[in-house]
Biotite code that builds the C-alpha atoms (Angstrom):
import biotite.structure as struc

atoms = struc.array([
    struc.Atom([-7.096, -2.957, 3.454], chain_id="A", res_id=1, res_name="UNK", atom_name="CA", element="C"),
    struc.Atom([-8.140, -5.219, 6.393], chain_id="A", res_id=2, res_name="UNK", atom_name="CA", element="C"),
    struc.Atom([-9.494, -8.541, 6.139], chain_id="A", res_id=3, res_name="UNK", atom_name="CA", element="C"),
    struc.Atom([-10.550, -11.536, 7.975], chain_id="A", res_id=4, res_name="UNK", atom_name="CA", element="C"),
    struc.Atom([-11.273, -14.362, 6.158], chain_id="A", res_id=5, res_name="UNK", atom_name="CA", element="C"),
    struc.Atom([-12.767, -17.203, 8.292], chain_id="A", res_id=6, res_name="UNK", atom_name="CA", element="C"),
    struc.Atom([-14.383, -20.530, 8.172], chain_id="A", res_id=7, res_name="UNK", atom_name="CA", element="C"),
    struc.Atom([-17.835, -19.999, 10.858], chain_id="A", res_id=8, res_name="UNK", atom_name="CA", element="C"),
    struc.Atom([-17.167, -16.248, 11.964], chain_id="A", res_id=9, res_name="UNK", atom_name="CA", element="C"),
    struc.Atom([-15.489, -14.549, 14.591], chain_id="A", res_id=10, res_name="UNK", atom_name="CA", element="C"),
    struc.Atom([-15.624, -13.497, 18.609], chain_id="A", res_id=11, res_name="UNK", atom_name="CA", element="C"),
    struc.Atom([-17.848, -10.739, 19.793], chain_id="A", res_id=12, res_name="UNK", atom_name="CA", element="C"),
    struc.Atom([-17.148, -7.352, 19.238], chain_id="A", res_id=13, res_name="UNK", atom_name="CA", element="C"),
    struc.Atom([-19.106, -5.023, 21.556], chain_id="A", res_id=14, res_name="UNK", atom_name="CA", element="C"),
    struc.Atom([-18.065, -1.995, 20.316], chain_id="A", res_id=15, res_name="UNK", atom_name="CA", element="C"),
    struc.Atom([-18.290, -2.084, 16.555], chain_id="A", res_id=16, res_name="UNK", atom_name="CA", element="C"),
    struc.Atom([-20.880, -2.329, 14.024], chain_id="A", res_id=17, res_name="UNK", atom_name="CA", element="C"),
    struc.Atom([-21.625, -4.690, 11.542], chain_id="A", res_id=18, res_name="UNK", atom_name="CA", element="C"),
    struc.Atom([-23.326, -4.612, 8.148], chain_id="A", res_id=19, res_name="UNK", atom_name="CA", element="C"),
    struc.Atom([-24.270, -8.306, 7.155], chain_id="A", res_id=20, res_name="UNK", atom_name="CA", element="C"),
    struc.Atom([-23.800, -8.691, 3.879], chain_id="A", res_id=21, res_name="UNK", atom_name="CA", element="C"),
    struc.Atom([-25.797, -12.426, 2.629], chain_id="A", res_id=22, res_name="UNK", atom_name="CA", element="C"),
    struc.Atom([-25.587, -12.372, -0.971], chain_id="A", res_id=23, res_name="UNK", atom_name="CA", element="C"),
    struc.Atom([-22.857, -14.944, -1.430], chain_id="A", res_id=24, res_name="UNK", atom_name="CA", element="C"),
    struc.Atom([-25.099, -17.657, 0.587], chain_id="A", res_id=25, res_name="UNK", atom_name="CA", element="C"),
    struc.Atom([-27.165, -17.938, -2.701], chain_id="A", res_id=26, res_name="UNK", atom_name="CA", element="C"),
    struc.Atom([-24.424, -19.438, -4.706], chain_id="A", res_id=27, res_name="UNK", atom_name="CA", element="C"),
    struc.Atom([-22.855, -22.090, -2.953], chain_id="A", res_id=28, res_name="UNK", atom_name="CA", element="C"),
    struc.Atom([-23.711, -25.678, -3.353], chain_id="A", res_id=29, res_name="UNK", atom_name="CA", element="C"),
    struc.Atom([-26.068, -25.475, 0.003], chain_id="A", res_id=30, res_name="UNK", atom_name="CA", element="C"),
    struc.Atom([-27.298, -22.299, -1.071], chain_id="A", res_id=31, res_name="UNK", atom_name="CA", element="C"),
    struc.Atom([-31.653, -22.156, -0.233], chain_id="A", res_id=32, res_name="UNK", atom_name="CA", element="C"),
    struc.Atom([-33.934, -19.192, 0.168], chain_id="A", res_id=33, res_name="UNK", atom_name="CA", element="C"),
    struc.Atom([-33.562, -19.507, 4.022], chain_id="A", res_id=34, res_name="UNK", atom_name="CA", element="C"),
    struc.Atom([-30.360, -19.711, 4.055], chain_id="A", res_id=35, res_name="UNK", atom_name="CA", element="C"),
    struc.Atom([-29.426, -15.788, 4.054], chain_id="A", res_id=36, res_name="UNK", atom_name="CA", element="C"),
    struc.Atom([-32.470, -15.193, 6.674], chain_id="A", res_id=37, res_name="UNK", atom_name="CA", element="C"),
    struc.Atom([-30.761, -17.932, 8.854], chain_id="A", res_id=38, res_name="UNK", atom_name="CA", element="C"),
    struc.Atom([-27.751, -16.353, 8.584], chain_id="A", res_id=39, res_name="UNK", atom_name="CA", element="C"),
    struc.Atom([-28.803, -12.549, 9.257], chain_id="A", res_id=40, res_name="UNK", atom_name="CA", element="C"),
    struc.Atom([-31.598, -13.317, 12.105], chain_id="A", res_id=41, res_name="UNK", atom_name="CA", element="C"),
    struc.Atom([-28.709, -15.491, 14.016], chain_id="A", res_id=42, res_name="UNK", atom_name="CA", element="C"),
    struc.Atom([-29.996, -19.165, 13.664], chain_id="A", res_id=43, res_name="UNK", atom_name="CA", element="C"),
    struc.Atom([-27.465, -20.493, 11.066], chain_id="A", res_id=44, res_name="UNK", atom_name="CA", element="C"),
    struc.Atom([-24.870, -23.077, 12.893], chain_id="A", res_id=45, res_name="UNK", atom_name="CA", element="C"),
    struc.Atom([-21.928, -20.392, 11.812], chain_id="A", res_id=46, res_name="UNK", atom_name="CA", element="C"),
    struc.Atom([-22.071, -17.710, 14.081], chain_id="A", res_id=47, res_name="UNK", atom_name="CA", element="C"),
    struc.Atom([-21.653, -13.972, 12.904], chain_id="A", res_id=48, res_name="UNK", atom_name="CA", element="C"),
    struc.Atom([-24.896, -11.575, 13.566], chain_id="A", res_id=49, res_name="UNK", atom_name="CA", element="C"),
    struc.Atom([-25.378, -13.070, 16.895], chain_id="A", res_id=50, res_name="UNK", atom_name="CA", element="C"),
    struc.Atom([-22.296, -12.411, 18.388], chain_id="A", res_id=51, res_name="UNK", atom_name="CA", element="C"),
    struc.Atom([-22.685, -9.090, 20.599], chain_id="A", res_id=52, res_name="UNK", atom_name="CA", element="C"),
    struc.Atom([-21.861, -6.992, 17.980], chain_id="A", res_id=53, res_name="UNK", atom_name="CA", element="C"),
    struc.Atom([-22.653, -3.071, 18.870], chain_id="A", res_id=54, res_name="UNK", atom_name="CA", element="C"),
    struc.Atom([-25.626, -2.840, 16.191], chain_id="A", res_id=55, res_name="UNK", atom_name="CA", element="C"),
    struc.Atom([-26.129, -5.137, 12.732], chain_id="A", res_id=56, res_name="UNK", atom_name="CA", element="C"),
    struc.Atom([-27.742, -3.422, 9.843], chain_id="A", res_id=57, res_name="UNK", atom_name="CA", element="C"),
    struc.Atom([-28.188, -5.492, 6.516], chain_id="A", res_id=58, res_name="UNK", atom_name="CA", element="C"),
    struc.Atom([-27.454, -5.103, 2.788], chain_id="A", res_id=59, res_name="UNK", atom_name="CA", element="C"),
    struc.Atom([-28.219, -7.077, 0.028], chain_id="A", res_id=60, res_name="UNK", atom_name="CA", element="C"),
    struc.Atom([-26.422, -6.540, -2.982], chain_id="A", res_id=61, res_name="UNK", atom_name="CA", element="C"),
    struc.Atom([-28.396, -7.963, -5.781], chain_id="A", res_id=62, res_name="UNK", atom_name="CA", element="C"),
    struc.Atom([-30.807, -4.926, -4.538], chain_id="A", res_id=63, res_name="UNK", atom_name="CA", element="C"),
    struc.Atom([-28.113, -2.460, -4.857], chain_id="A", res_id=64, res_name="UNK", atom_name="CA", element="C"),
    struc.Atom([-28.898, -1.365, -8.797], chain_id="A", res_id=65, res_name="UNK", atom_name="CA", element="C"),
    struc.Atom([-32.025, -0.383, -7.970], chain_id="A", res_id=66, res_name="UNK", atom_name="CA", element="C"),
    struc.Atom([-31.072, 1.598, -4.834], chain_id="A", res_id=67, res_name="UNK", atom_name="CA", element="C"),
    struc.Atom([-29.727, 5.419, -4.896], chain_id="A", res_id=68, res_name="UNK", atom_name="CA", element="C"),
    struc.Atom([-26.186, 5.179, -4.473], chain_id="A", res_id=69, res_name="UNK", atom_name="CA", element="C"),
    struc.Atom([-26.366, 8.264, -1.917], chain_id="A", res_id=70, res_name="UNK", atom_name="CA", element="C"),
    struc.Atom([-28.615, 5.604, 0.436], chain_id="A", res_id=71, res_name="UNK", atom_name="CA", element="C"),
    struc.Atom([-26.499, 2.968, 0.580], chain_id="A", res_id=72, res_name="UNK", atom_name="CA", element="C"),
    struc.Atom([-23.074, 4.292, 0.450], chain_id="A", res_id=73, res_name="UNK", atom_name="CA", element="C"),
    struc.Atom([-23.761, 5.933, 4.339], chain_id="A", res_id=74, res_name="UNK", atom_name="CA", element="C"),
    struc.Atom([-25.357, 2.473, 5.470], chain_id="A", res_id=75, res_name="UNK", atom_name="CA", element="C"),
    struc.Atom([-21.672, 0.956, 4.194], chain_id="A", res_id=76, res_name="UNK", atom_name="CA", element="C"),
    struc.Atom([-19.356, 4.105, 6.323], chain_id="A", res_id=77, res_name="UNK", atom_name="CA", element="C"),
    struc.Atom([-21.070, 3.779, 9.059], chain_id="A", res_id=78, res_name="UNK", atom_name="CA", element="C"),
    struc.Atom([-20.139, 0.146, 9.523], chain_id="A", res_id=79, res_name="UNK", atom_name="CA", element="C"),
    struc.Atom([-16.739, -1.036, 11.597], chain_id="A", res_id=80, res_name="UNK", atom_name="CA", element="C"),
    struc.Atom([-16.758, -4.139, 9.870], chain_id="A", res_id=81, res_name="UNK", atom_name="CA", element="C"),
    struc.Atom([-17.215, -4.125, 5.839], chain_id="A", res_id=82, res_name="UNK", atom_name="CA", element="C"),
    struc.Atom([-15.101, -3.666, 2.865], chain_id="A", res_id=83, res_name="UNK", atom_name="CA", element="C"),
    struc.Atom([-11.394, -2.885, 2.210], chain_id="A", res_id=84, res_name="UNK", atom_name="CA", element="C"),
    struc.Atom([-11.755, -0.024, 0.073], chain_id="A", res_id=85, res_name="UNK", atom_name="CA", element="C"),
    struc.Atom([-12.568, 2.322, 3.734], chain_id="A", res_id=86, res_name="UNK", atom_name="CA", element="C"),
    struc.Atom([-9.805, 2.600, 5.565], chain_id="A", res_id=87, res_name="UNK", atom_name="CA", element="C"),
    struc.Atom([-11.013, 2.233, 9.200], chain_id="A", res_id=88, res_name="UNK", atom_name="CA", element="C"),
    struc.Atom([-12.896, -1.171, 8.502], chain_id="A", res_id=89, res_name="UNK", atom_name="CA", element="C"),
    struc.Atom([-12.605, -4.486, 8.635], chain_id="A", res_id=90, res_name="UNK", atom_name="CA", element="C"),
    struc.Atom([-14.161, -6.941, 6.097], chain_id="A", res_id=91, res_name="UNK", atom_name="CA", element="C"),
    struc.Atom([-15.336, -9.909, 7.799], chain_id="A", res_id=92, res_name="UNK", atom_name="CA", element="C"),
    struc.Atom([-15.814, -12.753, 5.652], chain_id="A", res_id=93, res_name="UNK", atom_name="CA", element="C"),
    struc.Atom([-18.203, -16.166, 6.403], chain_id="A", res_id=94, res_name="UNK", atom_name="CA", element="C"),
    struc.Atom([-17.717, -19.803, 4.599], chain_id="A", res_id=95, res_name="UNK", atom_name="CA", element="C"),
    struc.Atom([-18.349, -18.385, 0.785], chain_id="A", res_id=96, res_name="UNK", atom_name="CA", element="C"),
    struc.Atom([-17.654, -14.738, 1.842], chain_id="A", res_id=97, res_name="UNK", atom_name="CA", element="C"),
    struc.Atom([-14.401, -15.217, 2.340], chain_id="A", res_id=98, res_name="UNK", atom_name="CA", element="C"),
    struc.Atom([-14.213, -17.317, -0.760], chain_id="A", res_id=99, res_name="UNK", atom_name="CA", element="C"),
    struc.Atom([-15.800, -14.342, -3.002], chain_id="A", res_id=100, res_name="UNK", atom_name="CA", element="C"),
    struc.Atom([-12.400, -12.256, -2.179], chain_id="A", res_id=101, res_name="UNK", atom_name="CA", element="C"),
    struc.Atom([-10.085, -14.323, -3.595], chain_id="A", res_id=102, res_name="UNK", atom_name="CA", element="C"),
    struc.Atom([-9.122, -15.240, -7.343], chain_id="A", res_id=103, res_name="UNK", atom_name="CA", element="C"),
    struc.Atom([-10.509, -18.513, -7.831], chain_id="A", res_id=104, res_name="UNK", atom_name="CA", element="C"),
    struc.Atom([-12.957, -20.736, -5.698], chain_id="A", res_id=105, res_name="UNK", atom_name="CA", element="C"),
    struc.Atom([-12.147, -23.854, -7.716], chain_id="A", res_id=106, res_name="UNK", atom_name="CA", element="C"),
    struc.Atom([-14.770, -26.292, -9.416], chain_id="A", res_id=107, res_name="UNK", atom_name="CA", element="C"),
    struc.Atom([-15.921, -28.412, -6.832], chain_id="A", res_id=108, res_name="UNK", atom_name="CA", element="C"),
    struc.Atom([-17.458, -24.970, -5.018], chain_id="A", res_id=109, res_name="UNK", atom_name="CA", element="C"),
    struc.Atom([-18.799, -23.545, -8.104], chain_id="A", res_id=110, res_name="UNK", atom_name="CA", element="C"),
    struc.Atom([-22.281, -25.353, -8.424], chain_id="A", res_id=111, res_name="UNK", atom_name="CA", element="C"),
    struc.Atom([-23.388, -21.753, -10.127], chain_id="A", res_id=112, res_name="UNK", atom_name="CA", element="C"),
    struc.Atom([-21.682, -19.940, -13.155], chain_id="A", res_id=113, res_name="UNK", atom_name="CA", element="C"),
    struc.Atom([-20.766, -16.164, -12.506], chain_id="A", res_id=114, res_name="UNK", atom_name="CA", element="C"),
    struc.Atom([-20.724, -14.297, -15.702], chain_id="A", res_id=115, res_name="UNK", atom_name="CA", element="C"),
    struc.Atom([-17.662, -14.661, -16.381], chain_id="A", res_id=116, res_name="UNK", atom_name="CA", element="C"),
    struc.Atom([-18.385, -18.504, -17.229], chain_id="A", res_id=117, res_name="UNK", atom_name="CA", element="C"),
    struc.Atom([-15.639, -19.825, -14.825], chain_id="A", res_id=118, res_name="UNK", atom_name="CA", element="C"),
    struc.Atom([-14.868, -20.237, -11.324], chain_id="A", res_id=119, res_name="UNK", atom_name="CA", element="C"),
    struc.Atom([-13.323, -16.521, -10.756], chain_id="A", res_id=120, res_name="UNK", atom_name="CA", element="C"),
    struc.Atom([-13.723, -14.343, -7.843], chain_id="A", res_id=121, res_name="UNK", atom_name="CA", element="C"),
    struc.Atom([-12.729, -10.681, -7.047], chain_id="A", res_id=122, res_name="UNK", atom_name="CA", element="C"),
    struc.Atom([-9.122, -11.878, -6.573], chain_id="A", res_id=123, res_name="UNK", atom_name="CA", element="C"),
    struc.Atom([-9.092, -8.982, -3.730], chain_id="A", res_id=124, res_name="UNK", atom_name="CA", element="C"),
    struc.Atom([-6.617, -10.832, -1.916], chain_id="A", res_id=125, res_name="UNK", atom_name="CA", element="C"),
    struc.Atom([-3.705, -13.539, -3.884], chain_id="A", res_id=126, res_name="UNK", atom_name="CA", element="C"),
    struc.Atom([-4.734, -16.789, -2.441], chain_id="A", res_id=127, res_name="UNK", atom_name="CA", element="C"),
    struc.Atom([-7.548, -18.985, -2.696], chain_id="A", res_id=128, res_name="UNK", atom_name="CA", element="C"),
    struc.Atom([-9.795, -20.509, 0.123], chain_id="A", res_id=129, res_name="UNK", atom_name="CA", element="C"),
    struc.Atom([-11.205, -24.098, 0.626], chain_id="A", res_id=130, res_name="UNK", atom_name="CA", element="C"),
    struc.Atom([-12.965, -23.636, 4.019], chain_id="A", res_id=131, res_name="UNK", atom_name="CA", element="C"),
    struc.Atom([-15.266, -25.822, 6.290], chain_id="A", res_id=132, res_name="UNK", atom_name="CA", element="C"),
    struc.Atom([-11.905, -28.335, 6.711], chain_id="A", res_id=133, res_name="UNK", atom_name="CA", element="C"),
    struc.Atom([-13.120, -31.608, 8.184], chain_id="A", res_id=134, res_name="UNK", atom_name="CA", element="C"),
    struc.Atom([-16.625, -30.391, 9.319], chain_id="A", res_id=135, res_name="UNK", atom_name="CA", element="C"),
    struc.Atom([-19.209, -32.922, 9.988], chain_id="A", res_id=136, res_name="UNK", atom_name="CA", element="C"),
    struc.Atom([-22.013, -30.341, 8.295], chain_id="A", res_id=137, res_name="UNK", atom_name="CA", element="C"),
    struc.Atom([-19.460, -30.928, 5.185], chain_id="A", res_id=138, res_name="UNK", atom_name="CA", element="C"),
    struc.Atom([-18.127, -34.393, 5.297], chain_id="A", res_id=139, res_name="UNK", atom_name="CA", element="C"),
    struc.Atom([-16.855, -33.967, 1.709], chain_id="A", res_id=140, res_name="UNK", atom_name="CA", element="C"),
    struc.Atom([-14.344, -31.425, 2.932], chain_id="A", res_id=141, res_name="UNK", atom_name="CA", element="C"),
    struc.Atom([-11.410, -33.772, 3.589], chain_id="A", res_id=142, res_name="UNK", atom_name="CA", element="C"),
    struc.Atom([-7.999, -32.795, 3.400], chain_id="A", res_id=143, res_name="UNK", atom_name="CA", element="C"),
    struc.Atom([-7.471, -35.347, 0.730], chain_id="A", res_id=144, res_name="UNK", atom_name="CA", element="C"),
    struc.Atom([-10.726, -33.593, -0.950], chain_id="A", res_id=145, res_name="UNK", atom_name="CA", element="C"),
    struc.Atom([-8.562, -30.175, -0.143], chain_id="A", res_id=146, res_name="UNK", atom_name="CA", element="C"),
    struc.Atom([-5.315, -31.323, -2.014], chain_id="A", res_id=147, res_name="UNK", atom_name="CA", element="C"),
    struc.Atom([-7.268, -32.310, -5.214], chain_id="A", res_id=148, res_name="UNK", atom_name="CA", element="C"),
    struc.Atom([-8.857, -28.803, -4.843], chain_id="A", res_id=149, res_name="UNK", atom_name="CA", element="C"),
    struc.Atom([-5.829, -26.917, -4.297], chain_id="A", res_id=150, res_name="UNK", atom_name="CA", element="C"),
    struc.Atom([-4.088, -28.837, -7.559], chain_id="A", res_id=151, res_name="UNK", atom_name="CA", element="C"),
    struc.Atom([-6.607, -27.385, -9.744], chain_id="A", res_id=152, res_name="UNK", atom_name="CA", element="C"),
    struc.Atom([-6.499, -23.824, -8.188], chain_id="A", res_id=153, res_name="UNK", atom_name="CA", element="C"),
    struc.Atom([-2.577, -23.048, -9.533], chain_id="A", res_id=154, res_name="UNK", atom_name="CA", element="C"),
    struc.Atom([-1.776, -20.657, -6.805], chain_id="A", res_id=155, res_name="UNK", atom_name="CA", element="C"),
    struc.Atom([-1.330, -19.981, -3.337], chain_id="A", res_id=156, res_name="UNK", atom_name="CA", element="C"),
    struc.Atom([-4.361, -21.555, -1.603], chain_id="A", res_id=157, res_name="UNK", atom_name="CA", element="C"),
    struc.Atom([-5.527, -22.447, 1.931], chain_id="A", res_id=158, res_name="UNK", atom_name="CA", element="C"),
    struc.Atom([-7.517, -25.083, 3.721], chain_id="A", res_id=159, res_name="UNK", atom_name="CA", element="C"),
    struc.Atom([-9.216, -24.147, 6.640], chain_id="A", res_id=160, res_name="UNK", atom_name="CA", element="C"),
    struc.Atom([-11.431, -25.728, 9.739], chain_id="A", res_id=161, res_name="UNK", atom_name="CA", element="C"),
    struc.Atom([-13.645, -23.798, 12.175], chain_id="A", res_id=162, res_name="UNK", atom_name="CA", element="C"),
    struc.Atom([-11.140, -22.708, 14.202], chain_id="A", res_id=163, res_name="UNK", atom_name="CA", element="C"),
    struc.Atom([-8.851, -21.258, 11.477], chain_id="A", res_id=164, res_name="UNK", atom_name="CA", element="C"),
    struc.Atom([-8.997, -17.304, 10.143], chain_id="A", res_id=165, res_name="UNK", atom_name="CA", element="C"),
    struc.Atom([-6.489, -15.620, 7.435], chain_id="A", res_id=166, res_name="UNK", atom_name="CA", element="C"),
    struc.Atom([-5.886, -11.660, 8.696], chain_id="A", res_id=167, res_name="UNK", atom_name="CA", element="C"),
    struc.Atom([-4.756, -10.250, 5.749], chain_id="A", res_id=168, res_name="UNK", atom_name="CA", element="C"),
    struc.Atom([-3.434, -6.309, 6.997], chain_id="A", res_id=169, res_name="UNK", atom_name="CA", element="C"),
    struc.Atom([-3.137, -3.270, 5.041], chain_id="A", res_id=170, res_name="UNK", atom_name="CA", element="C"),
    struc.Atom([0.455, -4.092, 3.047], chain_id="A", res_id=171, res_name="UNK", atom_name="CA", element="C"),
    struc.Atom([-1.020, -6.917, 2.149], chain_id="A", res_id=172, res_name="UNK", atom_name="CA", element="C"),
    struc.Atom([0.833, -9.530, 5.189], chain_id="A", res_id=173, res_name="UNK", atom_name="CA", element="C"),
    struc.Atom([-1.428, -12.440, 5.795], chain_id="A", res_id=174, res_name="UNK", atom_name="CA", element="C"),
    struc.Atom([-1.346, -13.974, 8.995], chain_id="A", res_id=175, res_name="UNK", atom_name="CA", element="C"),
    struc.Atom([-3.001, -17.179, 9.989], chain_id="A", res_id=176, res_name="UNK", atom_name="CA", element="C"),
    struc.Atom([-5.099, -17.232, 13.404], chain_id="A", res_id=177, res_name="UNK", atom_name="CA", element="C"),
    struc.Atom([-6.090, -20.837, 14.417], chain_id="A", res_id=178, res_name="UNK", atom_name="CA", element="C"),
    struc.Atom([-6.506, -22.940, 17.367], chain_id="A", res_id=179, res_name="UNK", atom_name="CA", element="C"),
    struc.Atom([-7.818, -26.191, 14.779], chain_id="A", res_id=180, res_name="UNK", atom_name="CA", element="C"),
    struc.Atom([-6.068, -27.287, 11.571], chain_id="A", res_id=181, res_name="UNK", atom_name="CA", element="C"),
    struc.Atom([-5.354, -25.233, 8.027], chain_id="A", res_id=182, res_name="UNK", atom_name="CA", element="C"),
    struc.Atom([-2.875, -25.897, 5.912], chain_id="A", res_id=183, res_name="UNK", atom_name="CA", element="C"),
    struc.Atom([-1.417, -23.616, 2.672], chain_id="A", res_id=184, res_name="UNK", atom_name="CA", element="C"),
    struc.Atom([-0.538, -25.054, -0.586], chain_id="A", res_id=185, res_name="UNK", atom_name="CA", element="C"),
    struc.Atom([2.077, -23.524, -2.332], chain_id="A", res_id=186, res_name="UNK", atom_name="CA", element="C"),
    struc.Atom([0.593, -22.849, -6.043], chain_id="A", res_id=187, res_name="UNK", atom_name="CA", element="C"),
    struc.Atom([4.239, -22.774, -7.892], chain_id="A", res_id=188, res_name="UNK", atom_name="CA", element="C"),
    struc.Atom([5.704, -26.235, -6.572], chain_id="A", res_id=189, res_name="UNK", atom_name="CA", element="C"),
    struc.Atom([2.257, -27.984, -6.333], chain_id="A", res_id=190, res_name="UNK", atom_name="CA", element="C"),
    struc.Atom([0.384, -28.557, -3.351], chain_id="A", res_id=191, res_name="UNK", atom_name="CA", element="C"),
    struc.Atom([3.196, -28.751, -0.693], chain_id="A", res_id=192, res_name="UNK", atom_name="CA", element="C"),
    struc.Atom([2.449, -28.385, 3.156], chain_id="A", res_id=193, res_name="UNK", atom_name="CA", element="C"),
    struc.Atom([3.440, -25.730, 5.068], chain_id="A", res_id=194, res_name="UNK", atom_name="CA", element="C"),
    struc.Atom([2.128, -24.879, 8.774], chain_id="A", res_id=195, res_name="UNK", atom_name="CA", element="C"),
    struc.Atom([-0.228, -27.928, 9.042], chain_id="A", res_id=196, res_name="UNK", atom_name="CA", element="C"),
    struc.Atom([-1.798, -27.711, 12.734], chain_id="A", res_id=197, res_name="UNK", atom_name="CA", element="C"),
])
């Protein structure tokens, strides 16, 4: 498993492909119905599509029950940058992407109910995610915002800016890549900093 969890995106890659994935725009608090088109035809202010990637195919997964699985599954192995389940990709993971992997997103993200009733996620990897730290789209994102978050979330959890992404690797080592400010709060003692930059 390979991830990369970030805030607004990543570099270019001019060698791989990506398959945009926009189904997790609908359910955040800024979630609107031009919010995934934004995102996929490369005018959103978070960069991802747009960023020299090799080719960019789409995939929608509230369409997926009503799609042959022999279709899609191809689209999904051809792509260098998707899920963790195929070895030779990387999942690359945008503002509520990245949240959608972990266990918990906490209350103050979850202005929609999955149906599970609570504020779970897929829990793929064993921390939680409070991203857009200090952004001026986001003013509410504070870290003070962040440590009231992180209370709640009763685990491992980190706060991220723009210039912050968690690399998680195949044994399951995470590794934070920033040039801005993140911080982790340790879920067993409370939210205690560690590696605040």
């Amino acid at each position: 498993m390979k991830l990369l969890l970030t805030d607004s995106g990543v570099k270019p890659i001019a060698e791989a492909s990506a398959l945009c994935i926009p189904t997790a725009g609908y359910g955040g608090p800024y979630g609107d119905p031009g919010g995934p088109w934004r995102f996929i035809s490369g005018r959103s202010p978070s960069p991802m599509t747009e960023l020299g990637w090799k080719s960019v195919g789409v995939l929608e997964l509230t369409a997926l029950p009503g799609i042959d699985r022999e279709r899609w599954v191809s689209w999904v192995r051809e792509a260098d940058a998707l899920l963790p389940s195929l070895r030779d990709t990387v999942y690359v993971g945008l503002s509520a992407g990245s949240m959608a992997l972990t266990p918990r997103i906490g209350e103050p993200f979850a202005d929609w109910k999955p149906l599970t009733g609570d504020d779970s996620a897929l829990g793929v990897v064993g921390f939680s995610l409070f991203p857009h730290l200090d952004s001026p789209g986001c003013p509410e994102n504070t870290m003070a915002e962040a440590e009231r978050w992180a209370a709640a979330i009763e685990g491992p959890a980190y706060a991220i800016d723009a210039q912050t992404a968690i690399k998680v690797t195949d044994g399951g080592g995470v590794e934070v890549v920033s040039e801005g400010h993140w911080r982790l709060f340790d879920g067993a003692t409370g939210p205690a900093p560690r590696n605040w930059h």
